[in-house]
N, C-alpha and C positions, 0 to 999 in steps of 0.2 A: 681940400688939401691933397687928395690923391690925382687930382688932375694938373694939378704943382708940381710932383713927383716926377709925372710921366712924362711931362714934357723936359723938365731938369734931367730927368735918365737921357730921353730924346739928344737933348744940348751937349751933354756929357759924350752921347756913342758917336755924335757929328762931329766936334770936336777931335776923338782919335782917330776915327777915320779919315780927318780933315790932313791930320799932322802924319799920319801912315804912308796917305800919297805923297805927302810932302817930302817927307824925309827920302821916300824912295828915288828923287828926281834930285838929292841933295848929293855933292861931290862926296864918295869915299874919302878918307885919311890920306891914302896914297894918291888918288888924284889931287887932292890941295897941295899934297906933300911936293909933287911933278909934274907941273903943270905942261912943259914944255912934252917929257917922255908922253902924257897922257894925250897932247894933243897928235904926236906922233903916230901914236899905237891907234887912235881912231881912225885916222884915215886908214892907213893898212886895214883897219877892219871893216869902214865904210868901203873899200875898194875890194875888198874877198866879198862883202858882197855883191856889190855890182857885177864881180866877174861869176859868180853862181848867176845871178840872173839873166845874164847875157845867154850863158851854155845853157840853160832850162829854156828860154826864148825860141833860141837854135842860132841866134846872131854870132856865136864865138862859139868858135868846135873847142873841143875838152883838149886839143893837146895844147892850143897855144891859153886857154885859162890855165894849164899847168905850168907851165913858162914861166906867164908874167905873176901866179901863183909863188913859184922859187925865187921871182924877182923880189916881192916882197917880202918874204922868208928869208933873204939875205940882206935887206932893208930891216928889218927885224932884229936881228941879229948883231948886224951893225950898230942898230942902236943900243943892245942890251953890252954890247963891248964898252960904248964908250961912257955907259952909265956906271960899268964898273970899274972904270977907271977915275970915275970921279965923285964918290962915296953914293951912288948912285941919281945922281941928276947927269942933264945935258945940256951945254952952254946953249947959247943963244947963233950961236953959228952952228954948233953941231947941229943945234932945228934946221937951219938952214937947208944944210946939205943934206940932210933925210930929207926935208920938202921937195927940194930938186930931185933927189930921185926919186920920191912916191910922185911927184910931177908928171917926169918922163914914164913912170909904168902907168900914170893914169891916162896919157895920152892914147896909148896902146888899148885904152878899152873903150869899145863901140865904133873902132876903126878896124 
């Protein structure tokens, strides 16, 4: 019976560890909630990386990552305006026109 146990404990601590990863890799509230702001807000973040890893490389000097840095910080911005304008989502054109300009500043990296 105790070899029942251990392995049922076993089952048991697989199990939360199972659903711990799980949930971790699971969209937040506020990402279900904005899908569109959330896919916005990633690239900006995918692209502050890249542009740290360029300057850490040596391929992009620190003033123009500061730049195209500000570019997206007002890509940013832009979008938290138009989210509050609209009980905080972003239509389907405003994606648009954030894509076009995180576009154009992602062109600007690794050239």
């Amino acid at each position: 019976m105790s070899k029942f146990k251990n392995i049922s404990k076993s089952f048991v601590l697989i199990a939360i560890l199972g659903t711990a990863v799980v949930s971790s890799y699971a969209d937040t509230t506020w990402q279900k909630n904005h899908p569109r702001r959330e896919q916005v807000n990633g690239r900006a973040e995918n692209q502050g990386d890249r542009l740290q890893k360029e300057v850490k490389s040596g391929d992009m000097s620190k003033a123009k990552a500061a730049r195209l840095q500000r570019q997206d910080k007002q890509i940013k911005q832009e979008e938290q305006d138009m989210a509050a304008k609209n009980g905080g989502h972003i239509t389907k054109q405003e994606q648009k026109t954030l894509n076009q300009q995180e576009n154009a500043v992602n062109k600007k990296i690794g050239t």
